[in-house]
Structure formats: C-alpha cells, structure tokens
PAMARLO-601216 format. One record per residue (C-alpha): x, z, y; residue number from 1; residue in three letters. Coordinates in nm, 2 decimals, m for minus. Each point is the difference from the previous one (the first is absolute). Layout:
<atoms>
X_Z_Y_NUM_ALA
...
</atoms>
This chain:
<atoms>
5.02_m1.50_7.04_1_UNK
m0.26_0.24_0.18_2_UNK
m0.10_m0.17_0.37_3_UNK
m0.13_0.24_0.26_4_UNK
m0.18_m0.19_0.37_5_UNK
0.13_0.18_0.30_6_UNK
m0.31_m0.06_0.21_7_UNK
0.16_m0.05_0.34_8_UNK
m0.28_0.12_0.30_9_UNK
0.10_0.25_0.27_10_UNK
0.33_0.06_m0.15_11_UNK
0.21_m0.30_0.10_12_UNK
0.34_0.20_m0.09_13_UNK
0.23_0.11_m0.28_14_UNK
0.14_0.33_0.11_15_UNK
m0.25_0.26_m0.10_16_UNK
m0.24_m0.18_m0.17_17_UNK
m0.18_0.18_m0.23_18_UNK
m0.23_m0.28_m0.14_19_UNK
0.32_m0.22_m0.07_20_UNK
0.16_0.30_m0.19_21_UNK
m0.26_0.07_m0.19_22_UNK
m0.01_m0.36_m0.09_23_UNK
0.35_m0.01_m0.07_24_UNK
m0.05_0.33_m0.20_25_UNK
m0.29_m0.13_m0.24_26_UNK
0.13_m0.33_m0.09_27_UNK
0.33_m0.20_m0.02_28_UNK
m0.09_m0.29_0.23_29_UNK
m0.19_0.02_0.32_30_UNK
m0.20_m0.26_0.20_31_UNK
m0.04_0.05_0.35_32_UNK
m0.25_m0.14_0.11_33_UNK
m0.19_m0.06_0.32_34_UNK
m0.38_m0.15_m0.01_35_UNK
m0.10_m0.15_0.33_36_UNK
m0.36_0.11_0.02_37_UNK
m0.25_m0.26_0.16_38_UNK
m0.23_0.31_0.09_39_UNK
0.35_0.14_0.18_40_UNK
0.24_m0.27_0.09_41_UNK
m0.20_m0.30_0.06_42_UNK
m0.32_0.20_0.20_43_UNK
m0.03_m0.20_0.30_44_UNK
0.00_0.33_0.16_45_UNK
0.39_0.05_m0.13_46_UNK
0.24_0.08_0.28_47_UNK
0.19_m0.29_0.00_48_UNK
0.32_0.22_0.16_49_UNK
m0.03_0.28_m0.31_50_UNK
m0.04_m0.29_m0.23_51_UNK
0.37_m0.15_0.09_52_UNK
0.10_0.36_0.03_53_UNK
m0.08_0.02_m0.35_54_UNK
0.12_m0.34_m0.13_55_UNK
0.33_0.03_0.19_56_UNK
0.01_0.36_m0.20_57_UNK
m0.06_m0.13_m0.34_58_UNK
0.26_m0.29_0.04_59_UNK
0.25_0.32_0.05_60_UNK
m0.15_0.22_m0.29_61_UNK
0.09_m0.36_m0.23_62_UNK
0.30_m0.03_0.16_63_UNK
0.11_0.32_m0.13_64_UNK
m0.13_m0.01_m0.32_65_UNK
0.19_m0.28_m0.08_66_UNK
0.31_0.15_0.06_67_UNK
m0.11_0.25_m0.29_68_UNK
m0.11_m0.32_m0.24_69_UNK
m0.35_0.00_0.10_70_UNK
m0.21_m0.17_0.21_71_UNK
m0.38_0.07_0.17_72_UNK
m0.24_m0.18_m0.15_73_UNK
m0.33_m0.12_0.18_74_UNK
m0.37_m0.11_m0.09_75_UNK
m0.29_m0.03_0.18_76_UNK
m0.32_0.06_m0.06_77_UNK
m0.23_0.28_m0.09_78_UNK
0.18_0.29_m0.14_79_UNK
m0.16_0.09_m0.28_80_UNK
0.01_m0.36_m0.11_81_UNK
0.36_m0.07_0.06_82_UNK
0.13_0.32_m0.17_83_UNK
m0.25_m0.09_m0.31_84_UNK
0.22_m0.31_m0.02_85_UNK
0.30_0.12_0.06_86_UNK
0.00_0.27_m0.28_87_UNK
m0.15_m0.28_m0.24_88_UNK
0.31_m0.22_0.11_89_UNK
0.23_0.25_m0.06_90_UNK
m0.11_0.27_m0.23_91_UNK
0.04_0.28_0.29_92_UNK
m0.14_0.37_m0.15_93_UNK
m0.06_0.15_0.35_94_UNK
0.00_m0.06_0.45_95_UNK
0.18_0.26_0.15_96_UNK
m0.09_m0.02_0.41_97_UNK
m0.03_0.21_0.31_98_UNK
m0.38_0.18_0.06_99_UNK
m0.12_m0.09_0.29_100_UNK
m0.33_0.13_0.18_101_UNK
m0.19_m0.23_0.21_102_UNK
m0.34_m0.07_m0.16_103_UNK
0.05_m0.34_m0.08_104_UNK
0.37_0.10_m0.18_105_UNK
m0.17_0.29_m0.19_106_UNK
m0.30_m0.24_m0.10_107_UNK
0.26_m0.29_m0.10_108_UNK
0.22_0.27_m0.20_109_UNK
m0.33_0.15_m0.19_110_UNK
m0.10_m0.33_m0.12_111_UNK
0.36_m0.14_m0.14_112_UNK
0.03_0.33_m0.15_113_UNK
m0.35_m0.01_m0.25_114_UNK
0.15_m0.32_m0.17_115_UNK
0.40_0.03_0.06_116_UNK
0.26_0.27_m0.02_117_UNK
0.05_0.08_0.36_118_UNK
0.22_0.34_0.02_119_UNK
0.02_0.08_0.43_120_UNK
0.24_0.22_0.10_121_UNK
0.08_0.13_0.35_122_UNK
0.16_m0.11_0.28_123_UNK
m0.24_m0.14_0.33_124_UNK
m0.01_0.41_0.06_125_UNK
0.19_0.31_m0.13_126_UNK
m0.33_0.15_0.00_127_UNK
m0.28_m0.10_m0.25_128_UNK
m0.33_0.06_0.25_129_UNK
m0.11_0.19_m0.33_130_UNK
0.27_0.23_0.03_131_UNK
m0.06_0.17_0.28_132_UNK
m0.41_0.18_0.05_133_UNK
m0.12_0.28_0.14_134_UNK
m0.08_0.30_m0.22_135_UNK
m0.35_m0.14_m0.03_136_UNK
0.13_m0.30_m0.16_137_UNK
m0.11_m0.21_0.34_138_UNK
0.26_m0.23_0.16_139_UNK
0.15_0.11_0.30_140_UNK
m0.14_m0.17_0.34_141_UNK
0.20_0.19_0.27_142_UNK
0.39_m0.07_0.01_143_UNK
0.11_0.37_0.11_144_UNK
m0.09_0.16_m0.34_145_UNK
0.06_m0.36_m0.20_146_UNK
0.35_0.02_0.13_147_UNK
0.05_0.37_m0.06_148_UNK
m0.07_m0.05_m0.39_149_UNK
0.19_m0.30_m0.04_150_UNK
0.32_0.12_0.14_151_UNK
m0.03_0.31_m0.23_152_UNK
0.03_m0.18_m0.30_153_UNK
0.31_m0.10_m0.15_154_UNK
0.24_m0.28_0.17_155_UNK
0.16_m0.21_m0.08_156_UNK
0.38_0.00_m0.01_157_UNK
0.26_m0.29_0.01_158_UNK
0.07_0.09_m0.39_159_UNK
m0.35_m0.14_m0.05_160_UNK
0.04_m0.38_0.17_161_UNK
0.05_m0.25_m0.30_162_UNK
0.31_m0.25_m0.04_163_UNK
m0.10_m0.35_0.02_164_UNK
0.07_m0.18_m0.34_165_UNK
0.34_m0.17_m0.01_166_UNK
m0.14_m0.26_m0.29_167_UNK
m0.37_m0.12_m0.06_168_UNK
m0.04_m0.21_m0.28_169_UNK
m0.32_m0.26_0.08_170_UNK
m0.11_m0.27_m0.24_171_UNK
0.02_m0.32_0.19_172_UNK
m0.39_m0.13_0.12_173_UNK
m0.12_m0.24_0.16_174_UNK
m0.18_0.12_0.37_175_UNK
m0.06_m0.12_0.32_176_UNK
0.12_0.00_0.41_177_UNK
0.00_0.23_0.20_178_UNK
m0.21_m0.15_0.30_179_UNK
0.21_m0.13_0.29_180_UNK
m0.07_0.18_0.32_181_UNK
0.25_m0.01_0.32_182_UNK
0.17_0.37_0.06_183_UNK
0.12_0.09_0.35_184_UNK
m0.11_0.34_0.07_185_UNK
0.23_0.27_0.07_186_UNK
0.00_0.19_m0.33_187_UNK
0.21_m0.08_m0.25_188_UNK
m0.15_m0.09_m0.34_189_UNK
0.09_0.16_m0.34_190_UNK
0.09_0.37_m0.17_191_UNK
0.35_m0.04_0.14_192_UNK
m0.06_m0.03_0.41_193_UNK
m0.25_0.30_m0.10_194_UNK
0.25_0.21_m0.13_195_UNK
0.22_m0.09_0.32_196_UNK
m0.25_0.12_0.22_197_UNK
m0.09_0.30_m0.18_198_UNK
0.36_0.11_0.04_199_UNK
0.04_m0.13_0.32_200_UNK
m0.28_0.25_0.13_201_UNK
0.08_0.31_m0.21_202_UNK
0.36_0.02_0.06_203_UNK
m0.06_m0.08_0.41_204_UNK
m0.34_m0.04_0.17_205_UNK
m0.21_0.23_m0.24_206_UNK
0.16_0.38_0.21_207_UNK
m0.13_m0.17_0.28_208_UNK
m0.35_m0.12_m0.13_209_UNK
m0.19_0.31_0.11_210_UNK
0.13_m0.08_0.39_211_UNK
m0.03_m0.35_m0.03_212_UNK
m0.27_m0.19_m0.23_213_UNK
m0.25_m0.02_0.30_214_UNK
0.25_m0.12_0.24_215_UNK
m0.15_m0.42_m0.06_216_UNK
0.34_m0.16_0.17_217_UNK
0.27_0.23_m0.22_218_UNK
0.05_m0.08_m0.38_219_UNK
m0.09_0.34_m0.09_220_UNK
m0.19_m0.12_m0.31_221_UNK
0.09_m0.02_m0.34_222_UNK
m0.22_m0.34_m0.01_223_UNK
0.02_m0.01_m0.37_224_UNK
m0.41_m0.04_m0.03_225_UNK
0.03_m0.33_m0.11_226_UNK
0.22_0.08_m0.30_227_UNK
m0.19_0.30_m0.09_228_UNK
m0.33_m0.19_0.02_229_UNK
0.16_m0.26_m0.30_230_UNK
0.19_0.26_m0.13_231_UNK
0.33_m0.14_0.07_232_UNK
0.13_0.35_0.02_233_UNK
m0.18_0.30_m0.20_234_UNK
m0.21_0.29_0.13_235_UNK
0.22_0.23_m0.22_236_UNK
0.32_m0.15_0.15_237_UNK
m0.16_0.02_0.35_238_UNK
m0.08_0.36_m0.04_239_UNK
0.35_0.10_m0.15_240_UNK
0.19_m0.19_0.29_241_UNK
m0.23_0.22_0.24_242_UNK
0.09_0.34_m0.16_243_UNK
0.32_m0.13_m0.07_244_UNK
0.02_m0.07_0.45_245_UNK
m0.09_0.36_0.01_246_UNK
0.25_0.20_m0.19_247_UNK
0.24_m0.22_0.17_248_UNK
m0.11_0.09_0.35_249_UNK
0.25_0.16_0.24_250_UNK
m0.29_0.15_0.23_251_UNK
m0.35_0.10_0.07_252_UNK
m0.10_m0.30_0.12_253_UNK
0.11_m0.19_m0.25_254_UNK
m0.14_0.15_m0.27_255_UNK
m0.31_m0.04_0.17_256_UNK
0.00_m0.36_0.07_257_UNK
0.10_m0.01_m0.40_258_UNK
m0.32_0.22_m0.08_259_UNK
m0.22_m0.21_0.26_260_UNK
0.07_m0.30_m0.18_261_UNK
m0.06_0.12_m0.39_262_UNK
m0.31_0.14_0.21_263_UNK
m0.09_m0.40_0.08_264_UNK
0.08_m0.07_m0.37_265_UNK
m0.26_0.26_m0.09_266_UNK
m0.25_m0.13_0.26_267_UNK
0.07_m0.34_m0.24_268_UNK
m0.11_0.17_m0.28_269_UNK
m0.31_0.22_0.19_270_UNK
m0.17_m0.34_0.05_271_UNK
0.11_m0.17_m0.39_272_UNK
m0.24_0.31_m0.05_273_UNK
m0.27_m0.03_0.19_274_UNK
m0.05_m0.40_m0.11_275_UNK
m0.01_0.12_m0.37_276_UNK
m0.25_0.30_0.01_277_UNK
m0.18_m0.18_0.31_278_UNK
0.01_m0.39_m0.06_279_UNK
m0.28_m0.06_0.20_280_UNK
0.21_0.08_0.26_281_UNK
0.12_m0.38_0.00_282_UNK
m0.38_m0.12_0.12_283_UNK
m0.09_0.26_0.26_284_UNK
0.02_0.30_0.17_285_UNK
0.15_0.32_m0.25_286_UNK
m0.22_0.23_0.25_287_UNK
m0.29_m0.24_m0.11_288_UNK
m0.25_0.07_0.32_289_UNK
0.28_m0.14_0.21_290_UNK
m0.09_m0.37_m0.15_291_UNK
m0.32_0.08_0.24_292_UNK
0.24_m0.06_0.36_293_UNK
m0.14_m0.25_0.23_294_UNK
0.26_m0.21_0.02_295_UNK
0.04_m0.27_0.23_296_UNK
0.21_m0.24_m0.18_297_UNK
0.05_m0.27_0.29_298_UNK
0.16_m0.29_m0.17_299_UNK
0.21_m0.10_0.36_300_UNK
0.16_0.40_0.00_301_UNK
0.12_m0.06_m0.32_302_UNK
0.18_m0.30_0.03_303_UNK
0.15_0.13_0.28_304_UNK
0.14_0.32_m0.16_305_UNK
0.09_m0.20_m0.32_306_UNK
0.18_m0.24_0.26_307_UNK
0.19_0.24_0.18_308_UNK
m0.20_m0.09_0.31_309_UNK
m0.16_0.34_0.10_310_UNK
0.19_0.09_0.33_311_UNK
0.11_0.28_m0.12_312_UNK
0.38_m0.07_m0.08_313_UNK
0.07_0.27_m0.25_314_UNK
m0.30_m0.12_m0.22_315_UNK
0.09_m0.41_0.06_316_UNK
0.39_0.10_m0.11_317_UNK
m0.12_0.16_m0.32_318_UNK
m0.23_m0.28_m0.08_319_UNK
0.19_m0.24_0.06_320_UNK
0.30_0.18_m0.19_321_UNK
m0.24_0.00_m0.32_322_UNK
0.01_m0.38_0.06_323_UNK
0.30_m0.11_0.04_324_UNK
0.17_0.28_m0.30_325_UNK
m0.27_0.08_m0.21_326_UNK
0.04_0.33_0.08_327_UNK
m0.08_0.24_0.29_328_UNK
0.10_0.34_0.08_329_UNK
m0.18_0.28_m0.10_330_UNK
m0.06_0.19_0.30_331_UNK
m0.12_m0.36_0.13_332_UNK
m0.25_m0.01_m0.25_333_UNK
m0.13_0.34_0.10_334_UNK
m0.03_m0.19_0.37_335_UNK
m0.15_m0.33_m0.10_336_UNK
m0.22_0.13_m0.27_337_UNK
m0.13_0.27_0.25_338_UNK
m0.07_m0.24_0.26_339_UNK
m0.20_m0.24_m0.21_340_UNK
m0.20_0.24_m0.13_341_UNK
m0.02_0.22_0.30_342_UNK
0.06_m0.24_0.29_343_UNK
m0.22_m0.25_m0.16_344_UNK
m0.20_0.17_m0.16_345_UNK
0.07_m0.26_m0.26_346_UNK
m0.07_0.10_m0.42_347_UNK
0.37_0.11_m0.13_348_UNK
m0.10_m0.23_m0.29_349_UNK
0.10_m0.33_0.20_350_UNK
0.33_0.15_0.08_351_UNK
0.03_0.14_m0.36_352_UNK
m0.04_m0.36_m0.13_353_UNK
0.22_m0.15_0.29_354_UNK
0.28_0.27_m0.09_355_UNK
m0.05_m0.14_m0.37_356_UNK
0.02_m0.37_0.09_357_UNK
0.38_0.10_0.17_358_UNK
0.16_0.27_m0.11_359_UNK
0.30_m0.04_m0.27_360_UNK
m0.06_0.40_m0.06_361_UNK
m0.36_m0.07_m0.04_362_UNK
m0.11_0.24_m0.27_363_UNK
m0.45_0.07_m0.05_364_UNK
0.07_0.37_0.02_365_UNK
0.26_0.06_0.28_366_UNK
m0.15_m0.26_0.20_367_UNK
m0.40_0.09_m0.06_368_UNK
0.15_0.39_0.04_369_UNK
0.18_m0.06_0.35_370_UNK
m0.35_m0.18_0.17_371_UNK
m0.23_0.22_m0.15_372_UNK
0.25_0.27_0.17_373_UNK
m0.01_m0.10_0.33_374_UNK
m0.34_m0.14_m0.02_375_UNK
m0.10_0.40_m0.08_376_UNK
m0.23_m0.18_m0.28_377_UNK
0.25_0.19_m0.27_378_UNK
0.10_0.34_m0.13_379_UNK
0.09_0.12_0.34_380_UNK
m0.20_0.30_0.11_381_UNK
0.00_m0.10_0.35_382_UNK
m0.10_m0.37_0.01_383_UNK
m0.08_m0.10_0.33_384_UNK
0.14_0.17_0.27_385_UNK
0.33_m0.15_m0.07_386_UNK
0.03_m0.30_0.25_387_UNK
0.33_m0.15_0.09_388_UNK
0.08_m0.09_0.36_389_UNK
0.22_m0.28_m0.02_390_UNK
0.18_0.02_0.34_391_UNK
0.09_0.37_m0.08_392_UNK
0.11_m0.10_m0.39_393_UNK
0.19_m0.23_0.14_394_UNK
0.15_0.17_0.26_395_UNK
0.11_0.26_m0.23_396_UNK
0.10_m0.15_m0.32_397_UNK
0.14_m0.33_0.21_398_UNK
0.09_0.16_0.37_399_UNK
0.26_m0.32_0.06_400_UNK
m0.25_m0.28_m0.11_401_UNK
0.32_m0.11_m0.20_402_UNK
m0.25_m0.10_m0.29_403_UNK
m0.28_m0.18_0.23_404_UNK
0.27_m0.15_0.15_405_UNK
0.14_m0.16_m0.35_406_UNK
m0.35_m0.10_m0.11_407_UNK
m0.22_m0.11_0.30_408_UNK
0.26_m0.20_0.17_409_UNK
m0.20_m0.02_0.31_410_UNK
0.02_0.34_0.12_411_UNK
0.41_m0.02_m0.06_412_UNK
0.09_0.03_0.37_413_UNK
m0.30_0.25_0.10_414_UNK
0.10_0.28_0.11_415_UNK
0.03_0.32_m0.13_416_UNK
m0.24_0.19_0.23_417_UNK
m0.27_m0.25_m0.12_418_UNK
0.10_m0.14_m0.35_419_UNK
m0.26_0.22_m0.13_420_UNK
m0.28_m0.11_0.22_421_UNK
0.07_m0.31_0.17_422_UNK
m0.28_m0.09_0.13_423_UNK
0.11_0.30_0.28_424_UNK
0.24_m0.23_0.12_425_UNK
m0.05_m0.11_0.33_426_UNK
0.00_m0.41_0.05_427_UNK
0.33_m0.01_0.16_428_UNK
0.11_0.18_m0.28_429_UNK
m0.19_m0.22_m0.27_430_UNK
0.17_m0.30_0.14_431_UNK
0.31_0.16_m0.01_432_UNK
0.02_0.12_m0.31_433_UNK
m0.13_m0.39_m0.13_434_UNK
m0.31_0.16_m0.15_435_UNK
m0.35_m0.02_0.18_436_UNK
m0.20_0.19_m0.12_437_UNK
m0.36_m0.20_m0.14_438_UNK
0.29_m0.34_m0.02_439_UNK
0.33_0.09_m0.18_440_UNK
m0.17_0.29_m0.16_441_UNK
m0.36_0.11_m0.04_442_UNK
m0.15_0.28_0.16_443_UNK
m0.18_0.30_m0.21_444_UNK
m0.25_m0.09_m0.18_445_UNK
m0.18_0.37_m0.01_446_UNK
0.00_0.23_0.22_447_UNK
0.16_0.34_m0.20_448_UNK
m0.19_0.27_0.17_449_UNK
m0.32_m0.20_m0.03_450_UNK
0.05_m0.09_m0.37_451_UNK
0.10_0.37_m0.11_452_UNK
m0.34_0.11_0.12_453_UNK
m0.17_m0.30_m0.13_454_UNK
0.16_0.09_m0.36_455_UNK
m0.07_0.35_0.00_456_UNK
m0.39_m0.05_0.10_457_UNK
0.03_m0.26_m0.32_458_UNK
0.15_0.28_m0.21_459_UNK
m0.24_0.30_0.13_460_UNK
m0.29_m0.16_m0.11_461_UNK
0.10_0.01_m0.38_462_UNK
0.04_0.33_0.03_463_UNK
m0.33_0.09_0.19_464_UNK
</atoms>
C-alpha cells in the first residue's frame, strides 16, 4: 500500500484542494495531517481569537473526513521533525501541501524539502507571485498595471474547481488534541459555513457591493476574509464565483459591484506579491527612508485608540468592533489605521502588530499591505498627503451613526446632528442625551486640524 501525507496549512477544506488530490493521485492511502507549530501556534504573540478560529475549523475539516473513512491527524512539534517521523512510521513516498509565502512559511518549506519529499502545489493564491513580472523580469510594485496583467491571463472557469473526495483511505495513528479554546464570535467555523457565505454574497449582496462596501452599518460585505485567510474556501473558487456573479448580472451596476469585488480579490493577491519579492517589507518601511519619520509614539494615545476611547465615535466603534468580533470593516480600517498613524502620529507598526494580535482574517501580507497603505510608507506613489478626517469618513460612509450607535453604547441616544462630533453638544443636550461629554464619554484626544499639519511637517522632512 503506497501512503501519501496531506500536509494540512492554509487549506483547511476538501473542495478544490489541490494538495489533497495530488495526494490522493500519487498514492493509495492519504494522511492528513496538521502539525501545530510552536514557532506558529504556541508564539505568545498568537492571536488567541484566530487560534480558536482555527481549532474550531479543524474540528469541522475531521468531522468531514470521517464521514469519507478518514480522519485529521495531529502532531506537534517542529515540522521538519514530525514529518521525518511520520514517514519513518509509515513508509509515506512524498507531502503534498499548499505553498505559502510569508518568510517564515517559505524558510520552513525550504528546509523540510532538502531532507523530505515535499511536492507544494497551489492554492493560498490563483496567482504564483512568480507568474506575473514586468517585461524586465522585475515584480510589479504599482497595482494599476499588476492588475492589468493578471486579469489578461487565463481564468479560471467552474469546470476547473475539484470535487472533494467521497472516500479517503487513512491508516489508523496515534496523534494528539486539538487545543481547547472557547468560540463565540460571529463567524462560523469550517469549509461548510464558508461555502454558505460565499453563495449567500454572490447570488444577493455581491450586484450591490460596488454601492455599498463602504457603507460601515449595511452588510454590504462578502466578509469571507477569515475563510480566505485559512483557506476554508479557494482563491480559484473565489475568483470563479466572481466571474461567475458577472455573467449573471441583470445590469450595469451589477456587473460592476461583481468586477469591484474580483478587483478586492486581486488587491489580495497584489500584496501575497509584494511580501514574496519584498519580505523585508514585514520589518519596516517598503519606501525604506520613510522608517526615518519622527514619530511620537505616546504610549497613553495608543491605549486609547486600541481601547476605543479616542472621542471620535466612528474610530472607538471600529475598534471596539475589532474587539468584540475579531473582525472590523474594511473601510473602518482605512479610518482607524489613518488616524493612528496620522492623528497620532503613532508608527503603523504598533497597529500592524495590534491588528495581528485580533484579527481572525489576520494574514502578514494583507495586513502589513493595508498599514503600509494608508501609512503612505508602501507602493503608493502619493504617500502622505492622504489624511483621513474622521468626522467627514464617518459622516459619509455612516450618515445615521447606526454603527456608533451599536458599538459605543454611550453615544446611543445622541443625536443625529451631533453623533459625529459630540463634544458640540451643548450641556443641556449632553445631559439629555445621558452622555457628558469628558464623563460617559471622553472628549477628543487630538485635535484633527492640528494633527494633519503636525503629520505632514513630520512627513516633509523626509522628503527635504
């Protein structure tokens, strides 16, 4: 009997899997196979809400591969030690898995593969961030003409997505516990609620994404990051369901909030590409004499914007969404991002790490891509003239105050003339509304006009 390992990583599925086929392809018995990696899993800097994200996820992927006669097998310890013994135990001829990109994945992949028969296949990306250069054989660091070449190569069609096995044959091994962590956010773990809110969005709320993804109160999201960041649904199958949305739409504007959201899938990719050619990327600035800024890094300001205690309601309702869900919006993290960074004047590295330590969709590249985007640290050819105004994103992308009003339960019976700046509220009004302003809820903690200057006199003077 031939035994193939099914390296589990950032591919916690079975429906277009093309690690697991191959598996299933070069051998007549597969092992899947999760290693939880003490450098990963057990880092004291693990987010502890991604972790039971994860766990809750595997106990799902098991679930369904015993009802095809297998069952997920875990180890821990060092990978390249535990698949050593586990092809000694069993005789296995080759590890089929998933590439992934991130430095410490591509260092961890090169040094299982000069001893063990590690075969990676695609998946995390439809991409390869070798596939795509300029004529010059550079990568690509702007995302107009990055996104022009990779929509002109072939895509993929629904013919392409691969079955998930009905049968997996697994020798029976000993292995060890998942770890026990409480679950109670509001995404459901596993492949299956994934594929239920993949076709949830593109047969409904995907025509109307173009209109309606910055709107922070409507559900005009696909808010599938989570499941793309562990794979629970594939890039390929992302990008079919998107072109799929397309030909299926009845009207302009529905084709274009189908094409604005393969566009977000591409902007996915975009920054998959910059962390492989770029990796340094992950420990400062990719415009490298922006790691010059004088920042001023005040300790008290960034507990208060971690907090959700800044005063300014649309930035404390997107923090303290991130909180409470693990997750946050994205045009809220184009606000609070902006406002640390710009506001602050605070390094986008402490709310690159604090995004890390939260988010259940928090992925090195996407994440290090989106702050050093903002920040105008990264590829963008106009770094730092872009300063968000809280008040007027929020007045525009949340004119109600129906989401400060569901996360900052303070300001609920503000007003809507001052729900965006309540600290205009007169003190009859205050005291009607239940909130004083400096008591129930704390007063700015920067003064926006002030702090844009401040921020571009820090930026200028890399530039002089």
């Amino acid at each position: 009997m031939s035994v193939a390992i099914w390296w589990v990583r950032r591919d916690v599925r079975l429906h277009d899997n093309e690690a697991l086929t191959a598996a299933l392809q070069a051998a007549s018995a597969v092992i899947p196979l999760f290693i939880i990696d003490p450098r990963l899993q057990l880092s004291p800097f693990a987010s502890q809400a991604r972790l039971a994200f994860l766990w809750a996820s595997l106990r799902q992927l098991d679930a369904d591969l015993c009802q095809r006669g297998s069952y997920l097998l875990v180890r821990q310890g060092a990978p390249t030690a535990v698949l050593q013994h586990l092809i000694a135990e069993t005789g296995a001829t080759g590890i089929y898995a998933g590439e992934d990109f991130s430095p410490y994945a591509r260092k961890r992949d090169t040094a299982v593969a000069q001893t063990l028969p590690l075969h990676l296949q695609p998946g995390v990306t439809l991409r390869h961030p070798t596939e795509l250069l300029k004529v010059d054989g550079t990568p690509y660091t702007v995302f107009t003409p990055y996104s022009k070449q990779w929509r002109q190569r072939l895509l993929p069609t629904p013919d392409s997505l691969l079955p998930a096995p009905a049968h997996i044959h697994t020798p029976a091994l000993p292995g060890e516990p998942l770890p026990e962590l409480p679950y109670n956010l509001p995404f459901p773990p596993g492949e299956a609620a994934a594929q239920q809110r993949l076709a949830e969005f593109v047969n409904g709320r995907i025509y109307a994404y173009a209109q309606n993804r910055d709107q922070m109160a409507l559900d005009g999201t696909s808010a599938l990051s989570p499941y793309l960041r562990f794979g629970m649904i594939s890039a390929r199958q992302a990008v079919v369901a998107a072109r799929r949305a397309y030909a299926q739409a009845a009207t302009d504007a529905a084709r274009q909030g189908a094409d604005t959201w393969l566009n977000e899938l591409i902007w996915r990719e975009f920054y998959v590409n910059i962390l492989y050619h770029f990796p340094y990327v992950l420990r400062g600035s990719f415009r490298r004499e922006y790691d010059a800024i004088a920042w001023r890094n005040d300790p008290a300001e960034f507990a208060a914007w971690r907090d959700g205690q800044t005063g300014y309601p649309v930035v404390d309702a997107a923090m303290r969404q991130l909180r409470q869900t693990g997750w946050m919006h994205n045009r809220a993290r184009m606000i609070v991002a902006s406002f640390l960074v710009k506001d602050l004047l605070i390094n986008w590295q402490w709310g690159e790490q604090w995004f890390m330590q939260q988010l259940l969709d928090g992925d090195p590249a996407a994440n290090n891509g989106g702050w050093q985007w903002t920040a105008g640290v990264g590829t963008d050819a106009a770094p730092y003239f872009r300063i968000f105004n809280s008040v007027s994103q929020g007045q525009k992308f949340d004119p109600s105050g129906a989401y400060i009003r569901r996360w900052v339960p303070e300001l609920r019976q503000v007003d809507n003339a001052f729900i965006h700046e309540p600290w205009r509220m007169p003190l009859l009004e205050q005291r009607r509304s239940g909130c004083v302003i400096g008591r129930d809820y704390p007063a700015p903690i920067v003064d926006h006009q002030l702090a844009r200057q401040r921020t571009l006199e820090a930026y200028k003077e890399i530039n002089r």
